[in-house]
ROGUZA-111576 format. One record per atom (N, C-alpha, C): residue number from 1; residue in one letter; chain; atom name; x, y, z. Coordinates in nm, 3 decimals. Example, Ala and Ser with C-alpha at 12.3 -4.5 7.8 and 13.67 -1.06 7.14 Angstrom:
residues 2
nufi / zati / timar / nuba / c1 / c2 / c3
1 / a / A / N / 1.319 / -0.569 / 0.780
1 / a / A / CA / 1.230 / -0.450 / 0.780
1 / a / A / C / 1.320 / -0.330 / 0.780
2 / s / A / N / 1.285 / -0.225 / 0.708
2 / s / A / CA / 1.367 / -0.106 / 0.714
2 / s / A / C / 1.290 / 0.003 / 0.787
END
This chain:
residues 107
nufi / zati / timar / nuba / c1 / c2 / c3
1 / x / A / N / 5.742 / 11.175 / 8.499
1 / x / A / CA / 5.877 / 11.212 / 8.537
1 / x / A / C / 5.967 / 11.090 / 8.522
2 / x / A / N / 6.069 / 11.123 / 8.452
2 / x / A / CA / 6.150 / 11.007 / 8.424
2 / x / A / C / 6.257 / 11.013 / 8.530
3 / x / A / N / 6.353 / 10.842 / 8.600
3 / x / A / CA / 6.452 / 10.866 / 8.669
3 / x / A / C / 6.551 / 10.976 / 8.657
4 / x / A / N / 6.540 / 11.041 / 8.552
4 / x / A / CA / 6.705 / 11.106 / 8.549
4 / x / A / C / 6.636 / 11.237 / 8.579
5 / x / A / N / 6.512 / 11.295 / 8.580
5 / x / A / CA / 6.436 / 11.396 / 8.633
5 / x / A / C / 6.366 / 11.396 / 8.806
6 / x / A / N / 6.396 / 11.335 / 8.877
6 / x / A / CA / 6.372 / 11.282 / 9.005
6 / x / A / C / 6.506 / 11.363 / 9.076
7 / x / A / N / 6.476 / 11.417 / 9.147
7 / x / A / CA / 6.591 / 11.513 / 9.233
7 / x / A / C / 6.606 / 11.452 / 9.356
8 / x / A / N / 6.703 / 11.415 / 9.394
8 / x / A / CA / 6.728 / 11.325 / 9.548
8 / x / A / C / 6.709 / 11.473 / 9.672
9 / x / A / N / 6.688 / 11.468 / 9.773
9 / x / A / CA / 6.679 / 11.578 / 9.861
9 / x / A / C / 6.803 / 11.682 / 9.842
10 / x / A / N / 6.933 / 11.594 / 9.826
10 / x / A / CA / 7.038 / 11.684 / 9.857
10 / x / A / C / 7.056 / 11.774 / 9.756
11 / x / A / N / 7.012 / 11.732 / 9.602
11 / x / A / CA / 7.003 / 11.802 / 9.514
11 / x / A / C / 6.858 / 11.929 / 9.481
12 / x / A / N / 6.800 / 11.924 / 9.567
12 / x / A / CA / 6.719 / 12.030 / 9.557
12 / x / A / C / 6.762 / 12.133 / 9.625
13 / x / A / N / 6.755 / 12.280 / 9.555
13 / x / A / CA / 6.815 / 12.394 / 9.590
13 / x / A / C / 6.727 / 12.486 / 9.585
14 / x / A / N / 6.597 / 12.469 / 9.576
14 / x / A / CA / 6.495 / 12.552 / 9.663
14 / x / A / C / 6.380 / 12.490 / 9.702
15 / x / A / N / 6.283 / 12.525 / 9.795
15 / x / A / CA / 6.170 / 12.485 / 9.882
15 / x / A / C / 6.093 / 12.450 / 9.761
16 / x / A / N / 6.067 / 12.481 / 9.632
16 / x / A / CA / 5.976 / 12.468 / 9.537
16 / x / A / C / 6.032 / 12.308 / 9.478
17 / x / A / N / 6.138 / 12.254 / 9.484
17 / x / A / CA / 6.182 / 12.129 / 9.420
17 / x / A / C / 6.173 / 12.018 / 9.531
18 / x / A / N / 6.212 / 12.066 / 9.631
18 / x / A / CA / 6.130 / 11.983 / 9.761
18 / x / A / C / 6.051 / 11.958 / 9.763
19 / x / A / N / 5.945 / 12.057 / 9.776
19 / x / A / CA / 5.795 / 12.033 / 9.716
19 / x / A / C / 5.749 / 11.946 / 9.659
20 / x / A / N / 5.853 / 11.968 / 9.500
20 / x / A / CA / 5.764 / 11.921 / 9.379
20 / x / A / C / 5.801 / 11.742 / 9.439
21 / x / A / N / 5.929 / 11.712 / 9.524
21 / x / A / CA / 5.952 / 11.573 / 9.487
21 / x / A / C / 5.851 / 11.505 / 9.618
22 / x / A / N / 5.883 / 11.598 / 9.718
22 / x / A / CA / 5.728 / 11.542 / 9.805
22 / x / A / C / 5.626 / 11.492 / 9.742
23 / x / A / N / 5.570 / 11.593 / 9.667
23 / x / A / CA / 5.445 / 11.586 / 9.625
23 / x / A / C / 5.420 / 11.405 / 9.551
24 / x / A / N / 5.563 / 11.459 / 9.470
24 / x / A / CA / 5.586 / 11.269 / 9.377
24 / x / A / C / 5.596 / 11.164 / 9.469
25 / x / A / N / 5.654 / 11.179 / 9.594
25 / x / A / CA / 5.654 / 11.055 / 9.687
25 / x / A / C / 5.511 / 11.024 / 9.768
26 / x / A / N / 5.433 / 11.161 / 9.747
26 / x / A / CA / 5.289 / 11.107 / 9.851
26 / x / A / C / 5.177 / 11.053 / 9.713
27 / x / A / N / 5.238 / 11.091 / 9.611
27 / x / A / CA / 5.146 / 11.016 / 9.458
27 / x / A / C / 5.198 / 10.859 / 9.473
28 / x / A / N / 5.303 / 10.824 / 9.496
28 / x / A / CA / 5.325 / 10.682 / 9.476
28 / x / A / C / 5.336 / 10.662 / 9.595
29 / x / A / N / 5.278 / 10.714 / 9.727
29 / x / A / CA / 5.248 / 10.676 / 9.839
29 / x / A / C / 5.116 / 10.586 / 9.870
30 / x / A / N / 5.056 / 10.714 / 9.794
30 / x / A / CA / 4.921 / 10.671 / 9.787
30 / x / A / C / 4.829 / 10.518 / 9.721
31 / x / A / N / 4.939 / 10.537 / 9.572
31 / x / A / CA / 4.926 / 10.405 / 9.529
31 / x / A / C / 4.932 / 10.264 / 9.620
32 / x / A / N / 5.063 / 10.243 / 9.669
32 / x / A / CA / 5.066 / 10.184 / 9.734
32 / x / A / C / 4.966 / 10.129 / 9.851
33 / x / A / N / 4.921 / 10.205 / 9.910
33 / x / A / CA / 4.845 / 10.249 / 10.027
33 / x / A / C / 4.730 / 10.185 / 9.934
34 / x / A / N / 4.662 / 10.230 / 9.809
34 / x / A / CA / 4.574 / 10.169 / 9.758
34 / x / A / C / 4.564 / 10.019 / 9.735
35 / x / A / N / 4.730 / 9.977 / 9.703
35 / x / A / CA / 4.726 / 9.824 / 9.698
35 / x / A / C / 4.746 / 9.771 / 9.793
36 / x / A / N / 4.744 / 9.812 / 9.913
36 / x / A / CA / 4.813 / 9.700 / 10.043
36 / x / A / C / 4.609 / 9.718 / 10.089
37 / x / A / N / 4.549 / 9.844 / 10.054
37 / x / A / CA / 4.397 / 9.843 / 10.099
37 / x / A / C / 4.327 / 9.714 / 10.002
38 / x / A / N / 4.348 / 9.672 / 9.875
38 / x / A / CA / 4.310 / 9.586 / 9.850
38 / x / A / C / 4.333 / 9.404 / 9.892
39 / x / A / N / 4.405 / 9.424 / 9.935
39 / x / A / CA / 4.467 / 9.291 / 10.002
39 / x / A / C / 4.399 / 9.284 / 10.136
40 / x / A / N / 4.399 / 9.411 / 10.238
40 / x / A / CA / 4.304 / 9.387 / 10.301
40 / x / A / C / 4.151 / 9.362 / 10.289
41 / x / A / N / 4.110 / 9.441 / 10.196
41 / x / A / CA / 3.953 / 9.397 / 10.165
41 / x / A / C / 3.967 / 9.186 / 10.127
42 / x / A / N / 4.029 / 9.204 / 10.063
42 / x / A / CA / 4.076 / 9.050 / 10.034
42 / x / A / C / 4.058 / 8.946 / 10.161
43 / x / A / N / 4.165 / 8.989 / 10.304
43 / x / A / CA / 4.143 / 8.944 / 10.371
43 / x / A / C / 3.974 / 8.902 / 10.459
44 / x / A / N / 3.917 / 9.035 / 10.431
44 / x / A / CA / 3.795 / 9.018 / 10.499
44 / x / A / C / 3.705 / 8.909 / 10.417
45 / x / A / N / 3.715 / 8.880 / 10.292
45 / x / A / CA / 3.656 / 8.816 / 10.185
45 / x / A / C / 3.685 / 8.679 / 10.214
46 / x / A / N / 3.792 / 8.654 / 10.270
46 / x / A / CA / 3.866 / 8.514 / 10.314
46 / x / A / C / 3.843 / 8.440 / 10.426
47 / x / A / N / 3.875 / 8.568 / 10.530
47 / x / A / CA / 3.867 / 8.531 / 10.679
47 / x / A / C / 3.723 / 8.461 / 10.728
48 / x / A / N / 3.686 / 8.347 / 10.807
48 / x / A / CA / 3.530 / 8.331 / 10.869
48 / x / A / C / 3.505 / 8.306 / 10.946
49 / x / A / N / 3.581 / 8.401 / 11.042
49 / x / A / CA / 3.538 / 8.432 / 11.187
49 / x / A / C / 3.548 / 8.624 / 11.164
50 / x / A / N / 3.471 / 8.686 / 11.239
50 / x / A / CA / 3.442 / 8.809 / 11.298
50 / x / A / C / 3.604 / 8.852 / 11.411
51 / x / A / N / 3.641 / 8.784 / 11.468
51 / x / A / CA / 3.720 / 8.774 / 11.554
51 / x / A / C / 3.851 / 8.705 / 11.542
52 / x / A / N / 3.882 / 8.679 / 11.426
52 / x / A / CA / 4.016 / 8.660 / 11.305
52 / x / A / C / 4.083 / 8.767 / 11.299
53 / x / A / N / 3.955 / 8.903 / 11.270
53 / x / A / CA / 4.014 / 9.048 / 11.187
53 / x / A / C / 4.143 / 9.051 / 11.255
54 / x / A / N / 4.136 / 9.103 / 11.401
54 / x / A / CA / 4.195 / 9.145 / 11.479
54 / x / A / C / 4.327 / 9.010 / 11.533
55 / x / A / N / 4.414 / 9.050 / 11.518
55 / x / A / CA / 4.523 / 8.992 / 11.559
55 / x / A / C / 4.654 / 9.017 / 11.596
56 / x / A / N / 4.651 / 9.010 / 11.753
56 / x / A / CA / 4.771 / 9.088 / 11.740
56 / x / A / C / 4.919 / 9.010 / 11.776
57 / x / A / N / 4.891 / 8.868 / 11.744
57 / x / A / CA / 5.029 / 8.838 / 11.712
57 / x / A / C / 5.111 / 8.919 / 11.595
58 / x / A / N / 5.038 / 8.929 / 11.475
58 / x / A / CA / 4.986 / 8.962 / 11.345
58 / x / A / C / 5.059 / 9.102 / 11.331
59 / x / A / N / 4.966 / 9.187 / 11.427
59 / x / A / CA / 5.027 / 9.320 / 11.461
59 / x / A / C / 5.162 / 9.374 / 11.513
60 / x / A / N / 5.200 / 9.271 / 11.616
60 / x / A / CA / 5.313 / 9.251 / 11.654
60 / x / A / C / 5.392 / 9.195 / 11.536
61 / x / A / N / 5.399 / 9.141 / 11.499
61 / x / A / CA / 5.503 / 9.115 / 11.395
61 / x / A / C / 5.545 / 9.222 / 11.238
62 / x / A / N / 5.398 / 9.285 / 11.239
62 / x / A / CA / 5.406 / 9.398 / 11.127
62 / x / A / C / 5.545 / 9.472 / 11.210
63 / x / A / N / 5.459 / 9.533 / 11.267
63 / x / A / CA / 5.513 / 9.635 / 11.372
63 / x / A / C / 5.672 / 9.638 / 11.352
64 / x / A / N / 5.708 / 9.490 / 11.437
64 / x / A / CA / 5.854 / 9.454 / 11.445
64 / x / A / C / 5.923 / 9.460 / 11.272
65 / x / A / N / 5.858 / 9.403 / 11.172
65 / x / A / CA / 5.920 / 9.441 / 11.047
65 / x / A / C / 5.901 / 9.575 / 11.007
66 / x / A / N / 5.861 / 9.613 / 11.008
66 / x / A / CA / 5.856 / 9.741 / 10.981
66 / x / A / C / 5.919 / 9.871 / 11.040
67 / x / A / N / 5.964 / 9.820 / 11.169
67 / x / A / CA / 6.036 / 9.909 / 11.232
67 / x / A / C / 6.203 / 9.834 / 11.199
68 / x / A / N / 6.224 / 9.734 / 11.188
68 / x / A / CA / 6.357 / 9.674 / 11.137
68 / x / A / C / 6.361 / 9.716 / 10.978
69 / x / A / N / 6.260 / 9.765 / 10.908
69 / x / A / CA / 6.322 / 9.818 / 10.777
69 / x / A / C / 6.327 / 9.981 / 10.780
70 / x / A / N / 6.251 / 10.010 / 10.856
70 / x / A / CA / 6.250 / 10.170 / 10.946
70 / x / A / C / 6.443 / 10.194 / 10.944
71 / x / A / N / 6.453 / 10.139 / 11.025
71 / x / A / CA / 6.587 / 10.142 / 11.078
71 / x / A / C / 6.656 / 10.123 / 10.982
72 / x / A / N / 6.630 / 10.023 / 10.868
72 / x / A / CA / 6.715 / 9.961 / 10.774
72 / x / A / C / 6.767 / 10.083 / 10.649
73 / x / A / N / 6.631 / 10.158 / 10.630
73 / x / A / CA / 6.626 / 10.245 / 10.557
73 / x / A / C / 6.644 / 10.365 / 10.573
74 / x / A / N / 6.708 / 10.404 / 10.691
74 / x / A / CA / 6.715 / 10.502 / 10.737
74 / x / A / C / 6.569 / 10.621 / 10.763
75 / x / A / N / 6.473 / 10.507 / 10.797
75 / x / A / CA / 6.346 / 10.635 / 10.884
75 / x / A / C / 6.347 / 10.626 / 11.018
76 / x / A / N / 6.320 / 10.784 / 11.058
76 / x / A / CA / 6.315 / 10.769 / 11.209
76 / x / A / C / 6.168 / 10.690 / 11.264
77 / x / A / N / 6.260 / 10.633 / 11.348
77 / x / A / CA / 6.146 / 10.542 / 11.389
77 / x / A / C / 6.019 / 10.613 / 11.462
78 / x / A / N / 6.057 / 10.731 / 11.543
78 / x / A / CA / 5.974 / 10.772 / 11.566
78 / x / A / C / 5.834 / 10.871 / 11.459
79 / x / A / N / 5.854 / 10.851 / 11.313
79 / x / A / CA / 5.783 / 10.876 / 11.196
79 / x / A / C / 5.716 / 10.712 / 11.191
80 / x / A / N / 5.782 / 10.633 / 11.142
80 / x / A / CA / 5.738 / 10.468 / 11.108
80 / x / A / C / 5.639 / 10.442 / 11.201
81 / x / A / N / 5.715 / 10.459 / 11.353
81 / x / A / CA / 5.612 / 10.372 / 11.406
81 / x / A / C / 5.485 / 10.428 / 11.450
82 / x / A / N / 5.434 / 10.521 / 11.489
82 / x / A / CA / 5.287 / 10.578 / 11.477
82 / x / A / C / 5.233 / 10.577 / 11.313
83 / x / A / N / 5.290 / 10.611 / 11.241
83 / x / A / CA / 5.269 / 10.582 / 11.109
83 / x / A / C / 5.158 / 10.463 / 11.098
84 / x / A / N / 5.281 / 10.366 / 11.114
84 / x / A / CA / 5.228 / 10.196 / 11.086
84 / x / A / C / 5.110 / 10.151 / 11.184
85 / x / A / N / 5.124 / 10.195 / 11.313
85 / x / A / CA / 5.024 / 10.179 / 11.396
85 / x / A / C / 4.874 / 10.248 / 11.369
86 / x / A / N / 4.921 / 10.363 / 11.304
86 / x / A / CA / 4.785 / 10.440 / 11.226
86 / x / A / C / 4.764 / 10.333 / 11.159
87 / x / A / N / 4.804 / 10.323 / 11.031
87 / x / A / CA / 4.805 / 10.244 / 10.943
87 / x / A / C / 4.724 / 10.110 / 10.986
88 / x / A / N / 4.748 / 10.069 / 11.059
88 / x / A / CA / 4.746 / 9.880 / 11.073
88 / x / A / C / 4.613 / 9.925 / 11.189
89 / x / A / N / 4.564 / 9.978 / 11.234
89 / x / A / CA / 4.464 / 10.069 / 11.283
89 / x / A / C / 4.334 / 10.095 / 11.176
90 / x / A / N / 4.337 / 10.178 / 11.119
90 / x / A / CA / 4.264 / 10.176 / 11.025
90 / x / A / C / 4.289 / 10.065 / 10.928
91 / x / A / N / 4.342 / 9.977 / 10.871
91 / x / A / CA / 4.320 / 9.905 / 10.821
91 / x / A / C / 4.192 / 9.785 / 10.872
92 / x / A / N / 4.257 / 9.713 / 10.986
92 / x / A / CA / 4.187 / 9.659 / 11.076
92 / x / A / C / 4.023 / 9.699 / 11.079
93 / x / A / N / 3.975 / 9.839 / 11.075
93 / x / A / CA / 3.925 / 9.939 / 11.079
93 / x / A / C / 3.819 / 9.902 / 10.955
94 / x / A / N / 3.852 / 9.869 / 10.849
94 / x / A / CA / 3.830 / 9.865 / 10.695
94 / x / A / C / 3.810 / 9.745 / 10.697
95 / x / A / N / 3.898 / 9.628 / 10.700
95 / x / A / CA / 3.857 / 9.494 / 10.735
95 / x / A / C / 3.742 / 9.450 / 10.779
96 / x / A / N / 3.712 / 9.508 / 10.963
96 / x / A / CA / 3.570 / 9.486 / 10.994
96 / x / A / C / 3.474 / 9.538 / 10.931
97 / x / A / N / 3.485 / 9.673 / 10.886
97 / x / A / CA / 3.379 / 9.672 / 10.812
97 / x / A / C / 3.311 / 9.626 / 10.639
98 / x / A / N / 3.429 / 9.560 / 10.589
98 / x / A / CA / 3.440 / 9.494 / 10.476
98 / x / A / C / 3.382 / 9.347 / 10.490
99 / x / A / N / 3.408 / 9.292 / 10.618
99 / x / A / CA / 3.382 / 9.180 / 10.643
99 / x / A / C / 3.217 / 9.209 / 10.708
100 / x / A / N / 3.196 / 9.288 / 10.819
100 / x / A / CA / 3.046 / 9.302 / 10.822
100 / x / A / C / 2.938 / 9.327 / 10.700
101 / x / A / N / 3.027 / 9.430 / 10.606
101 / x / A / CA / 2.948 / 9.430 / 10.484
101 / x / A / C / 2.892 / 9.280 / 10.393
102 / x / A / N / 2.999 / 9.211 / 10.462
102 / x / A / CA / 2.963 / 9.119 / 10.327
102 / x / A / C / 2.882 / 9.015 / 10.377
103 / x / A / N / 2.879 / 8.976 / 10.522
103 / x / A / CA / 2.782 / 8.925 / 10.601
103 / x / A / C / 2.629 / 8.963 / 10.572
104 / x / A / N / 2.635 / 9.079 / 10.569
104 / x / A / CA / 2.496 / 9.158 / 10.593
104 / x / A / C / 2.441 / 9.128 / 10.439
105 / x / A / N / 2.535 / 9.110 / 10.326
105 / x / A / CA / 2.488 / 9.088 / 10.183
105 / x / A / C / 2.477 / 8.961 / 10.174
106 / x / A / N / 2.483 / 8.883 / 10.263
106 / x / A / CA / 2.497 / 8.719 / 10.187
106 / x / A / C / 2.367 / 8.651 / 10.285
107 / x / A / N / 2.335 / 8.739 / 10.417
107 / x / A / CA / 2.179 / 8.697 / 10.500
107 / x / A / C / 2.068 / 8.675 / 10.412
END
């Protein structure tokens, strides 16, 4: 789909073009989501402490940016922020066990 084929919300004039552009925003959602998961595996590859993963200065500060571009961008915050907290949740989530994995391969 090229830019000039991308329908902004206001220009969709039935539930089926809504759809279709949803559908395009959770495809390059996903991507994303795939590359911020590689950076975390990254982290676990880096980090060498067990007790690094977790940080919640770390968390706290996602959090706070993310809810200041929430706002910035016009999302309700109440979408962003359980969102991100999922998010940074399971990530964390993936980390430990990326990082236990690789422990258990290098004994």
């Amino acid at each position: 789909m090229t830019a000039s084929q991308i329908r902004q919300a206001a220009q969709c004039a039935s539930l089926d073009e809504l759809r279709t552009e949803i559908d395009r925003l959770d495809r390059l959602l996903v991507k994303l989501l795939s590359e911020r998961q590689r950076y975390i595996e990254r982290a676990a590859e880096i980090k060498s402490h067990r007790r690094s993963v977790r940080d919640e200065a770390r968390i706290a500060d996602v959090l706070e940016k993310v809810l200041a571009e929430a706002r910035s961008a016009g999302l309700d915050p109440e979408i962003a922020g359980p969102v991100f907290r999922t998010l940074v949740e399971c990530s964390i989530a993936l980390e430990l066990r990326a990082f236990d994995s690789r422990r258990r391969d290098s004994s």
